[in-house]
N, C-alpha and C positions, 0 to 999 in steps of 0.2 A: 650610932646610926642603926635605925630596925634593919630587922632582915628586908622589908619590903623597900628599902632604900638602897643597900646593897643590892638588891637584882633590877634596883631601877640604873643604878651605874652602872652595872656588869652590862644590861643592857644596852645602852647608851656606847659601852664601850667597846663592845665585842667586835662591831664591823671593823673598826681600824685595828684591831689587835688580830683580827683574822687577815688586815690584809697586810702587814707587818710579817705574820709567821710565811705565807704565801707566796709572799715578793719582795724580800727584805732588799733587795738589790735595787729596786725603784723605789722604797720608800726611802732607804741612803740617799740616795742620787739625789730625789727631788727636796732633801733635808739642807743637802752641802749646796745646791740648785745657785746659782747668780745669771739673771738673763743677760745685766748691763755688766758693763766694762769696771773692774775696779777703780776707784777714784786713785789710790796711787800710780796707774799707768798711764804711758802716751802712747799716741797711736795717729797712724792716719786714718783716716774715714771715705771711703767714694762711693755717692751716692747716684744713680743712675735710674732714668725710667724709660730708658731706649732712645730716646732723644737730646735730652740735657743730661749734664754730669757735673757734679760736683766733687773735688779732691779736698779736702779740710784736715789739716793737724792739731789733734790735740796734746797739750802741750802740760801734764800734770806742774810741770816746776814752776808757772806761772799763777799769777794771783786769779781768782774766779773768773774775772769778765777780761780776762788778756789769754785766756789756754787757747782759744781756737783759731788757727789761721788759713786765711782761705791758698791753696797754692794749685787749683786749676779750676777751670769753667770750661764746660763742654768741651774736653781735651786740649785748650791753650792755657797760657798764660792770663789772668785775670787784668784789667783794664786799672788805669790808677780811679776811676770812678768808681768800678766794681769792687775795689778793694773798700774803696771807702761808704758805700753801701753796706757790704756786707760787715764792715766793724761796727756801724751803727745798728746794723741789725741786730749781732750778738751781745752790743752791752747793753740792748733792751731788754733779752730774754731772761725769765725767771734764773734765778740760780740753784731754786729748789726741783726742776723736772723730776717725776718719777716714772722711774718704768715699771711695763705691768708686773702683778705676782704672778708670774705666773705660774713658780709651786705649790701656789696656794690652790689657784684655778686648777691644777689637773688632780683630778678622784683617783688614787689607789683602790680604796675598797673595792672596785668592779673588774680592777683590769683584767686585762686578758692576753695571755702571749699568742704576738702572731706566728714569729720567727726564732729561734736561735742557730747562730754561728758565728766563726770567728771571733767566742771570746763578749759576743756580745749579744743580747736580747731583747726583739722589738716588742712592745706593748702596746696595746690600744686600751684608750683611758677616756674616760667620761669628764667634762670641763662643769664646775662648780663658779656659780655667776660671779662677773668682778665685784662688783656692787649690788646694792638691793635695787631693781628695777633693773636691773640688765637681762636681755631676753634674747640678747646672743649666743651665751652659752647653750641654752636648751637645742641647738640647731646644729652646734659641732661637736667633734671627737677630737682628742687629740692622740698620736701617733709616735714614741717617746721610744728611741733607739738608746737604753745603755750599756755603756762600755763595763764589763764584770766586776775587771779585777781591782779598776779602781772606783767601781761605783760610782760614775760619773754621765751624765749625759751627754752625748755628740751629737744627738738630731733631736727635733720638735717640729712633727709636722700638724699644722691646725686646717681641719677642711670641714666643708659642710658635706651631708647626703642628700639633702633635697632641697629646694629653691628657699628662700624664707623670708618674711618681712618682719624685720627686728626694730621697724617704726614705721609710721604712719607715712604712705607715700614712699616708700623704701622697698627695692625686692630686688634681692641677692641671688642672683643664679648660681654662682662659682665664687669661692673663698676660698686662699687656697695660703698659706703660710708657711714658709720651711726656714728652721733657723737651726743651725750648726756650730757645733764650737769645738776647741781641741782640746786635746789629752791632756791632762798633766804631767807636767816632766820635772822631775827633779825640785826646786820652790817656783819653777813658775807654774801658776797654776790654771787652770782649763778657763779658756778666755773665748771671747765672741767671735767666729770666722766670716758669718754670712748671714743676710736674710734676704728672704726672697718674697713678695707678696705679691699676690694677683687677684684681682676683682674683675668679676664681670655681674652687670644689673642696671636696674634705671631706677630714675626718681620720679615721680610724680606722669610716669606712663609717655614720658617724651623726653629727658635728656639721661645720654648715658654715663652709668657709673664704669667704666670699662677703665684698667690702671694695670700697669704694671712697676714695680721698685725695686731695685735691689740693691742692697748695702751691701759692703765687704768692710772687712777690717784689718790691717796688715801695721809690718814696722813699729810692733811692741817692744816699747823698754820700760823697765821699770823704774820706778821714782827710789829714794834720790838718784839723781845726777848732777853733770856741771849743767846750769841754769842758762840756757840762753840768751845770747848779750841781750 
């Protein structure tokens, strides 16, 4: 390689090695990073938007299109039609879903510490687009609370600063994202606790995007177990 080719690397590479020496503690964090739920665990899920609720178990010991089972609707017992709804709905759905990167999407090179204490230190970080044509990113920051000692994430918050139209007929007042996860203890390891989303905006100048959602996740065990009759 010419020398003009080595300072084309060193180039190229400097920004992440400056932001590695910097903030080794966020570029850890967001290296070891999993937003979704291990596939060897189960777990309940209740999903909420102030109104409706859903309770759903997922169930690692089961074959693909058998792990999910519905065990509340809008804080009852599910109806024998609802049950049968909802199993026809889940063994329609892909088996491939992915969740976003979102280690990928958040920029070390720029960070910036807002906070430290207690062991842990907030960052605000610049979001790199999901995809080519994505023009969301350009409009948020995200907000990345880690834990020190074990380099680990416990909060992800994604918000916009000013109104933004990320498509044609689309205009986002308020965007707001907070997702949470716990510590690692011992081999189990830092898992999903919460997310939180809220939108407020319209479409096309007369219906509203206005939402609110929130996920929790509880009653983790880990795979293997005895398999449910």
């Amino acid at each position: 390689m010419t020398v003009r080719g080595v300072l084309l690397l060193l180039t190229g590479l400097l920004p992440a090695l400056l932001a590695a020496a910097e903030h080794p503690d966020l570029v850890a964090a967001l290296r070891g990073f999993r937003s979704e739920v291990p596939p060897d665990w189960s777990y309940v899920q209740t999903t909420s938007d102030g109104q409706r609720s859903l309770e759903e178990r997922h169930d690692a010991t089961r074959p693909d299109f058998a792990r999910w089972t519905l065990l509340r609707k809008d804080g009852r017992a599910p109806t024998p039609a609802e049950l049968a709804e909802y199993r026809d709905a889940r063994s329609r759905r892909s088996r491939g879903g992915t969740a976003p990167r979102l280690a990928e999407q958040i920029d070390p090179t720029a960070a910036t510490v807002m906070a430290e204490a207690n062991e842990r230190t907030t960052y605000r970080c610049r979001l790199r687009p999901a995809e080519a044509g994505d023009r969301t990113a350009d409009f948020l920051h995200a907000t990345v609370v880690v834990h020190r000692p074990s380099r680990t994430i416990e909060a992800i918050t994604l918000e916009n600063e000013a109104s933004f139209k990320p498509a044609l007929g689309i205009h986002i007042k308020k965007l707001r994202t907070r997702l949470t996860f716990s510590l690692p203890a011992g081999e189990r390891p830092s898992l999903p606790h919460s997310v939180e989303t809220s939108i407020r905006g319209d479409a096309y100048w007369f219906k509203r995007l206005d939402a609110d959602l929130q996920i929790t996740f509880s009653a983790y065990q880990p795979y293997p177990r005895t398999p449910a009759p």
